[in-house]
Every structure is written in C-alpha cells, then in structure tokens.
PyMOL Python script that loads the backbone (N, CA, C, O; Angstrom):
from pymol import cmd

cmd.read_pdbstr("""\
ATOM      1  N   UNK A   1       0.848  -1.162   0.000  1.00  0.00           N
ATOM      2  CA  UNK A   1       0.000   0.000   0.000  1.00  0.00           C
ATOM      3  C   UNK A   1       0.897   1.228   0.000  1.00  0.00           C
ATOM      4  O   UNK A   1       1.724   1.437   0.888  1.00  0.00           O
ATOM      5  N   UNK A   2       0.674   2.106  -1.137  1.00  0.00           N
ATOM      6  CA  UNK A   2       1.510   3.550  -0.537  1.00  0.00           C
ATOM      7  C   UNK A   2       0.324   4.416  -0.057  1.00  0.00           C
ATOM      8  O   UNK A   2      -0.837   4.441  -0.466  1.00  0.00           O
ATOM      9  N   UNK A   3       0.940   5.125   0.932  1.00  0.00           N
ATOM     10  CA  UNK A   3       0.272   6.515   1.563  1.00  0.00           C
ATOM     11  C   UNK A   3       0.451   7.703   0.423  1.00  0.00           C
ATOM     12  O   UNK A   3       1.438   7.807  -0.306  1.00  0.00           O
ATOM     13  N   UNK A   4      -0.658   8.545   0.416  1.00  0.00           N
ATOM     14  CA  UNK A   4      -0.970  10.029   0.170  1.00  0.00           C
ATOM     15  C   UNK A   4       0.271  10.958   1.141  1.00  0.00           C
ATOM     16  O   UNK A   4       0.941  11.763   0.494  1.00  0.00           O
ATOM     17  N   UNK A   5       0.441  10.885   2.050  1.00  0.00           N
ATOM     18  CA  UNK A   5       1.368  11.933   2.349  1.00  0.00           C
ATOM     19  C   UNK A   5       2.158  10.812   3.730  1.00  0.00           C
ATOM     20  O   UNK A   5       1.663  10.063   4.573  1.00  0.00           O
ATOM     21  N   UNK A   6       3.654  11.225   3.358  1.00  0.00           N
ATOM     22  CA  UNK A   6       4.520  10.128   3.861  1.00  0.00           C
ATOM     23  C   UNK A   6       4.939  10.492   5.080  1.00  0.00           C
ATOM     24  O   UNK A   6       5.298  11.625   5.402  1.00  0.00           O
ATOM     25  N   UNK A   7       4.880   9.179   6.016  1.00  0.00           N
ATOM     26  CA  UNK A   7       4.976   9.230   7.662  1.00  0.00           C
ATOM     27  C   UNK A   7       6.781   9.572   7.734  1.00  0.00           C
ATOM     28  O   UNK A   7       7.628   9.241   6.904  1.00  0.00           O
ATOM     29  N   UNK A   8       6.914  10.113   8.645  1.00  0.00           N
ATOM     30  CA  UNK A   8       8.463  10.106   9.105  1.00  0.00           C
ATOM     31  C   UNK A   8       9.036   9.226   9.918  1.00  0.00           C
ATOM     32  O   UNK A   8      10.248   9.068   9.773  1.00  0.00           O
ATOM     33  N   UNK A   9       8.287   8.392  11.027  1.00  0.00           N
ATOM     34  CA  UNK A   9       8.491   7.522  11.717  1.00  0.00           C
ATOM     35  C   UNK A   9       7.784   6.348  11.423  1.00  0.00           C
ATOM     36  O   UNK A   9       7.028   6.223  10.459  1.00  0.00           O
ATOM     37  N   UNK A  10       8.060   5.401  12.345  1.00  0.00           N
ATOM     38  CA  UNK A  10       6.989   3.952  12.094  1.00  0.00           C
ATOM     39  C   UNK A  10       5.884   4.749  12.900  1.00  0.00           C
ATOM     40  O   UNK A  10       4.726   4.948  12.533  1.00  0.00           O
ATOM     41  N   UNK A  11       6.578   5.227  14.261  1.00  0.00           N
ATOM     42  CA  UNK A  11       5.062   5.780  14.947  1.00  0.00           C
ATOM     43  C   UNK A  11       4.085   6.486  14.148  1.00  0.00           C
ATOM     44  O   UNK A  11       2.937   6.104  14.377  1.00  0.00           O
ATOM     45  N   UNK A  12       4.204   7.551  13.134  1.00  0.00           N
ATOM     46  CA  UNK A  12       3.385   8.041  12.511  1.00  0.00           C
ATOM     47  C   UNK A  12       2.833   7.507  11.370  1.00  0.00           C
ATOM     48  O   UNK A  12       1.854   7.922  10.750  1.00  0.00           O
ATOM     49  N   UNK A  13       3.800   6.188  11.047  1.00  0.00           N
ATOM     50  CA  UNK A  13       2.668   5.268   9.717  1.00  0.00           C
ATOM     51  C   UNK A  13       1.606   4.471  10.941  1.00  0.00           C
ATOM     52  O   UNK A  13       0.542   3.972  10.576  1.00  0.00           O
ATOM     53  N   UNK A  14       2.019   4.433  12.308  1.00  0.00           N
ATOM     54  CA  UNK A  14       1.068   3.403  13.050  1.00  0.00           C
ATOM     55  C   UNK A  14       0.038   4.330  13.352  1.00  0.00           C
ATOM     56  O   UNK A  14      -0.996   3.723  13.629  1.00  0.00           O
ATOM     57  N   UNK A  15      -0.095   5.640  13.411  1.00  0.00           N
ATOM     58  CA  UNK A  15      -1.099   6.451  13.674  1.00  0.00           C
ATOM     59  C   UNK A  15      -1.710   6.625  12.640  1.00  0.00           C
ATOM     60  O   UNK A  15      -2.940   6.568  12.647  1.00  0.00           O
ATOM     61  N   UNK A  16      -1.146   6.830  11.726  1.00  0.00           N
ATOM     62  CA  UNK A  16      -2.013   7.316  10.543  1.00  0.00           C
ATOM     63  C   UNK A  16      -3.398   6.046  10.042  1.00  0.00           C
ATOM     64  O   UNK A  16      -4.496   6.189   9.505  1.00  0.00           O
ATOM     65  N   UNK A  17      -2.676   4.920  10.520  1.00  0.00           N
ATOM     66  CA  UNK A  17      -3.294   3.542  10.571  1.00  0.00           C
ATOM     67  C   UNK A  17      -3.931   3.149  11.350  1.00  0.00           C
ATOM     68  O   UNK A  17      -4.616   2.127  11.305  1.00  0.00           O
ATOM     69  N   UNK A  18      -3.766   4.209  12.558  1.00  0.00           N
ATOM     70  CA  UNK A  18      -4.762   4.070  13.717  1.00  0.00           C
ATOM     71  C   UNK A  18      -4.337   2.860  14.461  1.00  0.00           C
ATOM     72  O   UNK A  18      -5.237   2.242  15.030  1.00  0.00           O
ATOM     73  N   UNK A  19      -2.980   2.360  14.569  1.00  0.00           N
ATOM     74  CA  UNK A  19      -2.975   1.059  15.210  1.00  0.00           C
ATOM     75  C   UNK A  19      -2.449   1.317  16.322  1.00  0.00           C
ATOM     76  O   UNK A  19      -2.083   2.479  16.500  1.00  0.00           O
ATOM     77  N   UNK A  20      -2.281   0.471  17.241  1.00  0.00           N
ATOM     78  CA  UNK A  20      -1.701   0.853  18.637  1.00  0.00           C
ATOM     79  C   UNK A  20      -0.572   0.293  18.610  1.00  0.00           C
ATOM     80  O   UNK A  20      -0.784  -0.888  18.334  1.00  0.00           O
ATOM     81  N   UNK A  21       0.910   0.537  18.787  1.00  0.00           N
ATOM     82  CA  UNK A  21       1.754   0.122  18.789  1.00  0.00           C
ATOM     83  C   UNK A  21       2.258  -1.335  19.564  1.00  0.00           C
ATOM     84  O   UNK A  21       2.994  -2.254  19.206  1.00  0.00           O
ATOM     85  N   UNK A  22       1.564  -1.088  20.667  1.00  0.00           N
ATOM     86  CA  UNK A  22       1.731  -2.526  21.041  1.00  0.00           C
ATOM     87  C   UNK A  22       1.061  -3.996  21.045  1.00  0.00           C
ATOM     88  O   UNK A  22       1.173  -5.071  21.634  1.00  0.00           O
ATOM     89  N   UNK A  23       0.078  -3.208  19.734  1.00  0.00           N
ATOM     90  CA  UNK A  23      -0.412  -4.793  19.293  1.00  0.00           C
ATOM     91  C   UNK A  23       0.215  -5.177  17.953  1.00  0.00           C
ATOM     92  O   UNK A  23      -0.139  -6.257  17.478  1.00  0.00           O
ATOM     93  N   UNK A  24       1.036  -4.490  17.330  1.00  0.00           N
ATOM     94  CA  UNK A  24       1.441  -5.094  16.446  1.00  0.00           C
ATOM     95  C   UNK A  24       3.494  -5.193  16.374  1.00  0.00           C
ATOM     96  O   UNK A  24       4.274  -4.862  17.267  1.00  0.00           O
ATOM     97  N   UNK A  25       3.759  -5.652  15.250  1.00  0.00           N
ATOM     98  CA  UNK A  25       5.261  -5.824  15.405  1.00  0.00           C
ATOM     99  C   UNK A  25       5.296  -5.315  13.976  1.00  0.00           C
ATOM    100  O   UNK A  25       4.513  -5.681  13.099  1.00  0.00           O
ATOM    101  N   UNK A  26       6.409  -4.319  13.804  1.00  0.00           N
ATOM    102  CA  UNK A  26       6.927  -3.897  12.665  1.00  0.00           C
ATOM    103  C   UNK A  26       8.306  -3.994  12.362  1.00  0.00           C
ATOM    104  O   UNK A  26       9.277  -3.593  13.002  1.00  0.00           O
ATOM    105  N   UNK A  27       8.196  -4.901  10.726  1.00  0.00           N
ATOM    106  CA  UNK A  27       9.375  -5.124  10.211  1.00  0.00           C
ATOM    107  C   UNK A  27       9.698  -3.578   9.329  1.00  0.00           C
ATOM    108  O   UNK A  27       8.835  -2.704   9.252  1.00  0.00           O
ATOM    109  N   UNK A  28      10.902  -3.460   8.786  1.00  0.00           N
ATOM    110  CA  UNK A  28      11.498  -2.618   7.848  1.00  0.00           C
ATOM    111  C   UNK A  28      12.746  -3.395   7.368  1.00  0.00           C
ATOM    112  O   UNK A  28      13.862  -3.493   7.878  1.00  0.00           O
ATOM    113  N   UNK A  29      12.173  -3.968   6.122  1.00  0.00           N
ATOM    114  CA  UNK A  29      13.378  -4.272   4.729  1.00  0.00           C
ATOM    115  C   UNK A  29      13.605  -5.564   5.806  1.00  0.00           C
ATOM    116  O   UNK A  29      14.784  -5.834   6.033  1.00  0.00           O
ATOM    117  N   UNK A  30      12.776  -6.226   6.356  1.00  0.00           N
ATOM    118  CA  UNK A  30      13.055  -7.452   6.710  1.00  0.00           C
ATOM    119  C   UNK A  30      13.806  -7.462   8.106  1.00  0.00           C
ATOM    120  O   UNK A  30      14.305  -8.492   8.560  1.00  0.00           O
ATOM    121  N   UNK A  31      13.844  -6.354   8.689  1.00  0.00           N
ATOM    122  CA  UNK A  31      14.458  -6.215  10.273  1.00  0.00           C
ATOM    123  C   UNK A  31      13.213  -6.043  11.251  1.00  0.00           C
ATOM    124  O   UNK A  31      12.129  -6.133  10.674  1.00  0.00           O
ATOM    125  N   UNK A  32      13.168  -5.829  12.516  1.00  0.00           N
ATOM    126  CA  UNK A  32      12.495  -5.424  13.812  1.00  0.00           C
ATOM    127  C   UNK A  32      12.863  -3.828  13.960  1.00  0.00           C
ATOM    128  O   UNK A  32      13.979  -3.314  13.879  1.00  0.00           O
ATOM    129  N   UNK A  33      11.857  -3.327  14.150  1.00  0.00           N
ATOM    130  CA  UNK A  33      11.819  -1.465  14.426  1.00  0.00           C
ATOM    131  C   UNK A  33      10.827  -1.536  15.165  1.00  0.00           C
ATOM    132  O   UNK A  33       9.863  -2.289  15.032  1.00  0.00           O
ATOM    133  N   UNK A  34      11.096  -0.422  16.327  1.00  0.00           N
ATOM    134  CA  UNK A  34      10.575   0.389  17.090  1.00  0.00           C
ATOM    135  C   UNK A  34       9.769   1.746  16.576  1.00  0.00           C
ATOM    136  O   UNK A  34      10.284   2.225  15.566  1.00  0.00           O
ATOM    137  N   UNK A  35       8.870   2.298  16.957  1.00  0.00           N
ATOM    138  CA  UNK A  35       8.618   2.817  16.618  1.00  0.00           C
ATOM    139  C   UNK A  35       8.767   4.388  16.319  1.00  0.00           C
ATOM    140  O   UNK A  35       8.016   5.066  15.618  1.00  0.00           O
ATOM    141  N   UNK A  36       9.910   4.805  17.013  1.00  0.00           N
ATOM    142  CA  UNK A  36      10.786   6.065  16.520  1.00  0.00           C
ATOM    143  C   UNK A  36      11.997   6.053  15.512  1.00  0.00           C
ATOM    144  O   UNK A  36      12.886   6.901  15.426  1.00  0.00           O
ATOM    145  N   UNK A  37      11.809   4.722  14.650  1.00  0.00           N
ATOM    146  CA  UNK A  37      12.642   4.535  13.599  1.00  0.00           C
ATOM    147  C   UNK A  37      12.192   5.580  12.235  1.00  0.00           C
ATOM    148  O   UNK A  37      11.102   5.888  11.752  1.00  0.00           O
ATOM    149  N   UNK A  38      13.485   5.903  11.934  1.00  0.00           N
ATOM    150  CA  UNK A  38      12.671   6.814  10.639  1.00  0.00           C
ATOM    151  C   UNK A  38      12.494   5.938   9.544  1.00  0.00           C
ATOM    152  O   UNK A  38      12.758   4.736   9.567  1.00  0.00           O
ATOM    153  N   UNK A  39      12.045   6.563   8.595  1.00  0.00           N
ATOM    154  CA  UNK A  39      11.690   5.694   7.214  1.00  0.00           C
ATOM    155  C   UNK A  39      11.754   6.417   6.224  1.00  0.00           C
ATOM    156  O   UNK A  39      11.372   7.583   6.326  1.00  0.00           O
ATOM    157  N   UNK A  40      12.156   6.019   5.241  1.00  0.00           N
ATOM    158  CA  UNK A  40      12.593   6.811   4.014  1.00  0.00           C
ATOM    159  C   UNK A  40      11.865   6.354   2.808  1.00  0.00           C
ATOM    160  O   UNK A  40      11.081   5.411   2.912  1.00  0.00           O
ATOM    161  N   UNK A  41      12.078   6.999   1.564  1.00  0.00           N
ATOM    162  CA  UNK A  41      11.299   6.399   0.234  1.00  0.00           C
ATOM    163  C   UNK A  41      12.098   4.678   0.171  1.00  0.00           C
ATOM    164  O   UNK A  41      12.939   4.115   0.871  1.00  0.00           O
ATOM    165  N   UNK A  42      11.284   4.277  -1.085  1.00  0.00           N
ATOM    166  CA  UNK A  42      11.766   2.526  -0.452  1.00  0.00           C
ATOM    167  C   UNK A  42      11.768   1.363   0.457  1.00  0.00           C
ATOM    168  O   UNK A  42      11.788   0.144   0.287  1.00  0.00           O
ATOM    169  N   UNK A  43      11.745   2.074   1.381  1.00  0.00           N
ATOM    170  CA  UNK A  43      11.698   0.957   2.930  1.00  0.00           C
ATOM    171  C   UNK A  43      10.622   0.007   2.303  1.00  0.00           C
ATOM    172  O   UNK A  43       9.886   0.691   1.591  1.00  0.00           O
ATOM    173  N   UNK A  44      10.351  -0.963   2.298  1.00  0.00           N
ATOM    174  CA  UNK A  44       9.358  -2.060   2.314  1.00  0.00           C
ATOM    175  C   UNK A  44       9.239  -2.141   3.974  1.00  0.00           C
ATOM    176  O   UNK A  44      10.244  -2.255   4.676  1.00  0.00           O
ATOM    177  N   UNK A  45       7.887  -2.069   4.518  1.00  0.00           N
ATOM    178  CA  UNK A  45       7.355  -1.874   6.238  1.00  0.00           C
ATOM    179  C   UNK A  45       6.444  -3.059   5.764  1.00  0.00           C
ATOM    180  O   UNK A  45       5.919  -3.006   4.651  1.00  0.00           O
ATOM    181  N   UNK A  46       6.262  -4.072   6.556  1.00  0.00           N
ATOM    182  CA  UNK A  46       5.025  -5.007   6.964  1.00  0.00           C
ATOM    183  C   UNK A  46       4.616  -4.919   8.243  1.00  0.00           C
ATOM    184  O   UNK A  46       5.598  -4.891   8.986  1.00  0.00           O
ATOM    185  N   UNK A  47       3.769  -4.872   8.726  1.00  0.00           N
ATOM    186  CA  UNK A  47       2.911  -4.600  10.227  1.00  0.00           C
ATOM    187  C   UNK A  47       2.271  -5.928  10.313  1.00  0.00           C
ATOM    188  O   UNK A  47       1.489  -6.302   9.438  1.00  0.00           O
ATOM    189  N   UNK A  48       2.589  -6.684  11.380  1.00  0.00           N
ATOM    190  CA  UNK A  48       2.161  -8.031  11.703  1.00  0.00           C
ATOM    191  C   UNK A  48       1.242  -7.866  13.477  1.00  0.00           C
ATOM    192  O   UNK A  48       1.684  -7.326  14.491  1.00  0.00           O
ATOM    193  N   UNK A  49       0.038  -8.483  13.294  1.00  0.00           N
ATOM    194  CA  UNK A  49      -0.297  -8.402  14.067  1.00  0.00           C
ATOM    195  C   UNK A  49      -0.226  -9.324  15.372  1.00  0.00           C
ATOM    196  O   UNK A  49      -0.599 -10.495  15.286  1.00  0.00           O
ATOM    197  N   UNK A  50       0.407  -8.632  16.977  1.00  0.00           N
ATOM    198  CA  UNK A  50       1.324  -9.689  17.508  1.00  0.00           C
ATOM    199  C   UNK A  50       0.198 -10.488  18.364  1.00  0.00           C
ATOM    200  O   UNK A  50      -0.902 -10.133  18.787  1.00  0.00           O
ATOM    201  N   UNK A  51       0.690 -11.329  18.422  1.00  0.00           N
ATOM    202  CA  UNK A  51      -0.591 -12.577  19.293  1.00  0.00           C
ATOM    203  C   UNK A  51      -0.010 -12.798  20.596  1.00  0.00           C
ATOM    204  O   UNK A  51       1.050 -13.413  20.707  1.00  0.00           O
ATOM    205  N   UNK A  52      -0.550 -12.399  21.451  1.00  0.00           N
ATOM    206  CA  UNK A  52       0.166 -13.136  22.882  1.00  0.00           C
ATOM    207  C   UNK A  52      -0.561 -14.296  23.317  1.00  0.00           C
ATOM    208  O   UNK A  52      -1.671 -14.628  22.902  1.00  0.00           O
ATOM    209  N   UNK A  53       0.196 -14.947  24.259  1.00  0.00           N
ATOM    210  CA  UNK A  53       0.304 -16.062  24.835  1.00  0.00           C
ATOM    211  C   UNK A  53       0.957 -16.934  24.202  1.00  0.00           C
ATOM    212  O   UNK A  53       0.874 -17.950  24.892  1.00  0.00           O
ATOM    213  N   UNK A  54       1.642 -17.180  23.176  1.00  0.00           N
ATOM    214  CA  UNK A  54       2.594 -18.157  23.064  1.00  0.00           C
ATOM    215  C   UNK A  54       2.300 -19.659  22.553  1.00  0.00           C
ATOM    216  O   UNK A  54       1.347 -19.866  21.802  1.00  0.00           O
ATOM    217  N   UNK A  55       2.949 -20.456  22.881  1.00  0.00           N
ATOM    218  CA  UNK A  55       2.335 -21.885  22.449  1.00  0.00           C
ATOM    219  C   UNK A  55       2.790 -23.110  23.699  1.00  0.00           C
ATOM    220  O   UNK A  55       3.731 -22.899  24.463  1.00  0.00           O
ATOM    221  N   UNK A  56       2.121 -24.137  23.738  1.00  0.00           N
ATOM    222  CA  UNK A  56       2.091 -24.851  24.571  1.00  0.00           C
ATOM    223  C   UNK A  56       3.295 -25.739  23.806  1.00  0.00           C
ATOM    224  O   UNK A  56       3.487 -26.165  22.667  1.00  0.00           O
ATOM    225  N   UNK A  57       4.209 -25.777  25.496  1.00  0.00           N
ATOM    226  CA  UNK A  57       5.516 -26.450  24.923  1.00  0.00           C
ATOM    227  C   UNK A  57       5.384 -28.194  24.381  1.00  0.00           C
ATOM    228  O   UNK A  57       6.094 -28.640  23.480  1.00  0.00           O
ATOM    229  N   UNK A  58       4.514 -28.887  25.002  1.00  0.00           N
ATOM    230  CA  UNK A  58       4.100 -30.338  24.827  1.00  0.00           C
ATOM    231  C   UNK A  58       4.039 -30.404  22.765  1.00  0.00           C
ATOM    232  O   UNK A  58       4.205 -31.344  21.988  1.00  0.00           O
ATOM    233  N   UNK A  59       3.698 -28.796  22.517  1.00  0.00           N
ATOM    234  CA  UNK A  59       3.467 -29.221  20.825  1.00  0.00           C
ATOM    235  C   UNK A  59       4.291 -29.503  20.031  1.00  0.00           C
ATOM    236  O   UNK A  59       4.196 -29.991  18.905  1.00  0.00           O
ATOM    237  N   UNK A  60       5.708 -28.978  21.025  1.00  0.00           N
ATOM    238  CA  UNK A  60       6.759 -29.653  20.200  1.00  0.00           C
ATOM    239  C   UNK A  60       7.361 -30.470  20.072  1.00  0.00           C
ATOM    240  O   UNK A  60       8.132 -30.525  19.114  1.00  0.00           O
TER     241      UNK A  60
END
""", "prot")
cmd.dss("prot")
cmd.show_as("cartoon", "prot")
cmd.util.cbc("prot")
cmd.orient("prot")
C-alpha cells in the first residue's frame, strides 16, 4: 500500500493507521523497528499483528 502523504516515523505510519503500537510488530526491509525509527522512500514496512500467549511447549 503507498500513503498520500509520507509518515516520518513507524510511529506516525502506526497512527495514521490508527494502530496501537503494542499490538502489532513492525518489520522494515526485513528487520524489527521500534517505533521512533525513521523511514525513508523505499523501505518495504510489513505490520504483523502480535498474538500473545505463546504456544504450549508439549506441541513440540
């Protein structure tokens, strides 16, 4: 998806998206970022939405 007018941080692509930062996890170009990371033209960003609780160890 591109944006109409471009965020400077992850925090401000997560606002503009209305998401709350700590439900999701954001990659950039295939790394982990925080959300006062800047971002530039190019970056490929995926926003994954994070699931807590984990998995039951017996499944493995």
């Amino acid at each position: 998806m591109e944006l109409e007018e471009r965020p400077r941080t992850v925090g401000e692509l997560l606002a503009g998206l209305r998401l709350a930062p700590e439900s999701v996890v954001v990659l950039r170009n295939g790394s982990l970022v925080t959300e006062d990371e800047e971002l530039v033209d190019g970056d490929l960003v995926e926003v994954l939405a994070a699931c807590p609780g984990g998995i039951d160890g017996s499944v493995l």
